[in-house]
C-alpha positions in Angstrom: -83.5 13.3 235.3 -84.4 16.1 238.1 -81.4 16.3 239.8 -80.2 19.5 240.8 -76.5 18.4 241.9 -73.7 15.7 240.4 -74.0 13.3 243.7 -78.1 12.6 243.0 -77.5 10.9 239.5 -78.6 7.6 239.2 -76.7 4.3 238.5 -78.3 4.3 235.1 -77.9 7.9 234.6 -74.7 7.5 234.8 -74.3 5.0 232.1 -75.8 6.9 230.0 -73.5 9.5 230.8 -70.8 6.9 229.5 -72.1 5.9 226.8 -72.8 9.8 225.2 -69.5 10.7 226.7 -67.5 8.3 223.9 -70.3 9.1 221.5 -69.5 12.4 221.7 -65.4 11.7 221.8 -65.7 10.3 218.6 -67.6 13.1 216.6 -65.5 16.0 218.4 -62.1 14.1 217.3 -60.8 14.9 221.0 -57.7 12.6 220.2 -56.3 14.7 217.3 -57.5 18.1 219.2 -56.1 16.8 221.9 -52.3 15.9 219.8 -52.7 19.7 218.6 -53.5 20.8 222.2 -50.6 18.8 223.6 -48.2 20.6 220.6 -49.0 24.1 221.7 -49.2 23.6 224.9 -45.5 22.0 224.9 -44.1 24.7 222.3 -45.8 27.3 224.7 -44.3 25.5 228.2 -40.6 25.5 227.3 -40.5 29.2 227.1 -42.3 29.8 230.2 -40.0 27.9 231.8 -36.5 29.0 230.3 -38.3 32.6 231.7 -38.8 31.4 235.1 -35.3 29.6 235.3 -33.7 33.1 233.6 -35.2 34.5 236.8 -34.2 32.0 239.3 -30.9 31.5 238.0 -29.9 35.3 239.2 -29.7 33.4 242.8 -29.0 29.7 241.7 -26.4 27.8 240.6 -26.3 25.2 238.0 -25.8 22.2 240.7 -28.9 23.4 242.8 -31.0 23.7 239.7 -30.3 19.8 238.3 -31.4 18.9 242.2 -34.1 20.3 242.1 -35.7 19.7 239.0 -35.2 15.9 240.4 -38.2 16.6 242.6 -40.5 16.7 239.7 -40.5 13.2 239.0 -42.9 12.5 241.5 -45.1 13.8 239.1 -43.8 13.7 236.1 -41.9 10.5 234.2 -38.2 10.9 234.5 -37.5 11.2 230.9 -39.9 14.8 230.9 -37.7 15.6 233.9 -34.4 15.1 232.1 -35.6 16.7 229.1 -36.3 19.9 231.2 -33.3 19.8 232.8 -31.0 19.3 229.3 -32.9 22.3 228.3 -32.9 24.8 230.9 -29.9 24.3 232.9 -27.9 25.8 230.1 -29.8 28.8 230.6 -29.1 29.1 234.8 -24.8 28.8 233.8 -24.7 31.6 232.1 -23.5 34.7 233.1 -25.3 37.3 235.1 -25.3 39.9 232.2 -25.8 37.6 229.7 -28.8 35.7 231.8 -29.9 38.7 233.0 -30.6 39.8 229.0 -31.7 36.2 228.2 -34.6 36.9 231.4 -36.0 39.8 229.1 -36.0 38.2 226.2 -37.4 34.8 227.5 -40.2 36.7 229.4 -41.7 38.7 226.6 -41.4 35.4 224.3 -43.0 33.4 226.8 -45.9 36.1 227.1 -46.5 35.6 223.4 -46.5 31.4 223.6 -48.3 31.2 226.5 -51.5 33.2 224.9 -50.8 31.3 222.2 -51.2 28.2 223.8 -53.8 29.5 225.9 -56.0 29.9 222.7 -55.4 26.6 221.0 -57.0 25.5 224.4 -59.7 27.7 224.3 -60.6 26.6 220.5 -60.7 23.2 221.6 -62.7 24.1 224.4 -65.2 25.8 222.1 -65.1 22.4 220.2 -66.4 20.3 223.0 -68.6 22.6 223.5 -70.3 23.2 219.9 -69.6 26.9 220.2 -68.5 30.0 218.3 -66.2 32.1 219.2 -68.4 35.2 220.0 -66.4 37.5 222.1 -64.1 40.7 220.4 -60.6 40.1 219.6 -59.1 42.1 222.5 -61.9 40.5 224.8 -60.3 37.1 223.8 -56.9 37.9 223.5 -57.1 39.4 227.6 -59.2 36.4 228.6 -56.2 34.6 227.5 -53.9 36.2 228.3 -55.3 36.5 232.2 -55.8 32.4 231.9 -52.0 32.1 230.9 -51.1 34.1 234.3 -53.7 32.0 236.6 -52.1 28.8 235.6 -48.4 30.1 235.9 -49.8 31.4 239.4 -51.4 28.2 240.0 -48.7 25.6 238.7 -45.8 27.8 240.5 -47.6 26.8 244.0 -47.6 23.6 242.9 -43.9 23.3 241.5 -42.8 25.4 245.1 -44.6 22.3 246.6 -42.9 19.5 245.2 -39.4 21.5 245.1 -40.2 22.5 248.6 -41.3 18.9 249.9 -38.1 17.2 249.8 -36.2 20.3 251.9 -39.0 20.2 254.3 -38.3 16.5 254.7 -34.5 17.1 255.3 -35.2 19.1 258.2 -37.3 17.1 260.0 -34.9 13.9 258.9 -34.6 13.6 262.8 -38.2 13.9 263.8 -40.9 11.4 262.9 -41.6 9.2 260.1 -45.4 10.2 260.4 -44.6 13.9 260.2 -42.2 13.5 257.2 -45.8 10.9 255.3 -47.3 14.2 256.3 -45.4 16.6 254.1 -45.6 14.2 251.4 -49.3 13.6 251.4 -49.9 17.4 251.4 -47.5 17.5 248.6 -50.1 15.5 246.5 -52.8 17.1 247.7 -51.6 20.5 247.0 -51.1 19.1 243.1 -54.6 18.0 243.1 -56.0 20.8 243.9 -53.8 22.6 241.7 -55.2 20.8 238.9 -58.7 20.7 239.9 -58.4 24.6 240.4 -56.5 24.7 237.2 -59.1 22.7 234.9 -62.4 24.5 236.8 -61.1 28.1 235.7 -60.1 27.1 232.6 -64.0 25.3 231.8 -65.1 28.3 233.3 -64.0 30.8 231.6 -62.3 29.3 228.7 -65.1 28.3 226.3 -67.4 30.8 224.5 -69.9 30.0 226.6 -72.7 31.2 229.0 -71.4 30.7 232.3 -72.3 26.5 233.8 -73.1 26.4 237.5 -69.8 25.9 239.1 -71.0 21.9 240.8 -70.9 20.7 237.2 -67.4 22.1 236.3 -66.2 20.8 239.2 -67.5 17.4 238.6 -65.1 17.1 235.2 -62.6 18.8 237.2 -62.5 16.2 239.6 -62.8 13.3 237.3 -60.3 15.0 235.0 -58.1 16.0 238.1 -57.8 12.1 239.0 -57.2 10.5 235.6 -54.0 12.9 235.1 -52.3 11.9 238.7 -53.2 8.2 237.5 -52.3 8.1 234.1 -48.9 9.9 235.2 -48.0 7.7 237.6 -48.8 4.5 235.0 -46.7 6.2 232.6 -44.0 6.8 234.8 -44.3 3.1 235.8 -44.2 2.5 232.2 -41.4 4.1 230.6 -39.4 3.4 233.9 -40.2 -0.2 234.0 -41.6 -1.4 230.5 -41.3 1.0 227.8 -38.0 1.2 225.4 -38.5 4.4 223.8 -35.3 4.8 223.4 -34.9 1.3 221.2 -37.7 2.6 219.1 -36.8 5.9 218.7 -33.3 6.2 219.3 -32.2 10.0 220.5 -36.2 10.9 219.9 -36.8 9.0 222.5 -37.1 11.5 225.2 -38.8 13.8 223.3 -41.5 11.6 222.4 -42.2 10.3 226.3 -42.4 14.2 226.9 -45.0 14.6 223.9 -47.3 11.6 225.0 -47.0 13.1 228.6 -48.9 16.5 227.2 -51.0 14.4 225.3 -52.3 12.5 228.4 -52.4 15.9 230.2 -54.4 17.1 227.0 -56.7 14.6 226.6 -57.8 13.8 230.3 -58.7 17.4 230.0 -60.5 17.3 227.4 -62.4 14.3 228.3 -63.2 16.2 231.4 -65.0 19.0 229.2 -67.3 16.4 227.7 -68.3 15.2 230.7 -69.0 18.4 232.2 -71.1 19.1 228.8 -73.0 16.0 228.9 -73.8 15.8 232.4 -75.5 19.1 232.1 -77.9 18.1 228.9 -78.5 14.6 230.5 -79.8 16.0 233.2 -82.2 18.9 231.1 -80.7 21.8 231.9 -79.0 24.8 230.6 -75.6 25.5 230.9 -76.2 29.2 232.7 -75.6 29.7 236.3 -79.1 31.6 236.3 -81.8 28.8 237.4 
C-alpha cells in the first residue's frame, strides 16, 4: 500500500491488518507476556504508591485519604480501589516521625520497582518488536529509569484530575448542571490523553528500536488508549454487577480483580504495540522517522 499516513488505509488493508495482528498475537505469546507484564507492573505500583501516600499523608488525615481514593472508581473497579485503600491508608495514620521515615524508605524502594517494572515492559516491548536489546547497561537502566518518572509525572495529572473533579463539582453544586457535565467530561479526557501520552512515549522510546514516525505510534496509542477506558469500564460493570470473585476465591478475591485489571491494562498495551508494528510493514516501510 502507498500510504504515507494511518487515515489513507484501505478497507481491505485494514483487514489484513487484523488478520496479521492475531497472527502475530499468537507467535509473540502477548497473553502470558502480558500476565508477567501485569505482575511487575503490580509488584512495582504498590510501592510507588505507599511513596506518594508517605508524602501526602505529612498534610492528610486518614478520613480525607479513604474519600478520596473513592474517586478512582470512575476508572478503576471498586475492588482495585478498596484494595488500595486497605493497603495504603495504614501508611497515612501513622505518625509524623514514623511516616516521615516510612517516606524515605518507600521512595528509594519505589525507585528500584519502578525501573524494574519499567524493564519487564521494555523486554516485552522488544518482543513485539522482534528486537535485541542493543543499548549499554547504563543507557538502558536511565532510559528506564526516565520512563518510570514520565509515567509517575503523567499518571499524577491524571490521579489530581479525578481526585480533583469531584471537589471542583462541590463548588459549583449551586451553579449549572452543564458546567458541573463539563468538569466531568474533561476529567475523562484528561485520562485519555494521559494514556495515549503514556503508551506513545513508552512505544517510542521503550523498544530497542530505530525511532517509528510518531503518526504510527499514535495510531496504537489511540486504539490502545480506547480499549483500556472500555474494557475498565466492562469490568467494573462486571465485578459490580455479575462477577462473584469473592464466591470463587474467597479472601483472594480482591486481589485477583486487581490482577486481571493490570492484565487488561497490560495486554491492550501490548496489542497496541502489534498494531503499531504491523501497520508499519503492511504498508512497506521502515520503522525510522528518516523517509
Amino acid at each position: 500500500m502507498n500510504v504515507r499516513y494511518p487515515w489513507q488505509v484501505p478497507l481491505h488493508g485494514w483487514l489484513s491488518i487484523a488478520r496479521r495482528i492475531a497472527s502475530r498475537m499468537l507467535r509473540d505469546h502477548v497473553f502470558i507476556v502480558s500476565s508477567g507484564v501485569a505482575f511487575l507492573a503490580l509488584f512495582a505500583l504498590l510501592p510507588t504508591l505507599a511513596a506518594l501516600i508517605s508524602v501526602y499523608g505529612l498534610v492528610s488525615s486518614p478520613e480525607q485519604l479513604s474519600h478520596q481514593l473513592q474517586s478512582l472508581s470512575s476508572v478503576a473497579p471498586h475492588s482495585v480501589v478498596n484494595a488500595l485503600r486497605s493497603a495504603l491508608q495504614s501508611i497515612v495514620s501513622g505518625s509524623g516521625l514514623k511516616l516521615g521515615f516510612s517516606m524515605v524508605i518507600s521512595i528509594l524502594v519505589a525507585v528500584y520497582v519502578a525501573v524494574r517494572g519499567v524493564l519487564g515492559i521494555i523486554g516485552a516491548l522488544n518482543i513485539v518488536y522482534e528486537e535485541k536489546e542493543r543499548r549499554s547497561l547504563p543507557a538502558l537502566l536511565g532510559t528506564a529509569l526516565a520512563l518510570a518518572l514520565a509515567a509517575l509525572v503523567f499518571w499524577l495529572i491524571a490521579l489530581a484530575m479525578i481526585v480533583g473533579a469531584p471537589w471542583v463539582i462541590r463548588q459549583i453544586s449551586s451553579g449549572s448542571g452543564v458546567l458541573r457535565e463539563l468538569v466531568l467530561a474533561a476529567r475523562w479526557l484528561v485520562i485519555a490523553a494521559t494514556g495515549l501520552v503514556s503508551m506513545t512515549v513508552l512505544y517510542r522510546f521503550g523498544p530497542s528500536h530505530e525511532g517509528p514516525r510518531w503518526e504510527w505510534l499514535s495510531a496504537g496509542s489511540i486504539v490502545g488508549t480506547a480499549l483500556w477506558l472500555a474494557g475498565s469500564a466492562g469490568m467494573s460493570f462486571y465485578v459490580a454487577h455479575i462477577g462473584e470473585f469473592g464466591n470463587a476465591y474467597g479472601s483472594l478475591g480482591m486481589v485477583m480483580v486487581v490482577m486481571t485489571w493490570f492484565f487488561l491494562t497490560a495486554f491492550v498495551f501490548l496489542f497496541g504495540a502489534e498494531f503499531n508494528v504491523v501497520m508499519e510493514r503492511e504498508i512497506g516501510r521502515t520503522s525510522a522517522t528518516t523517509q
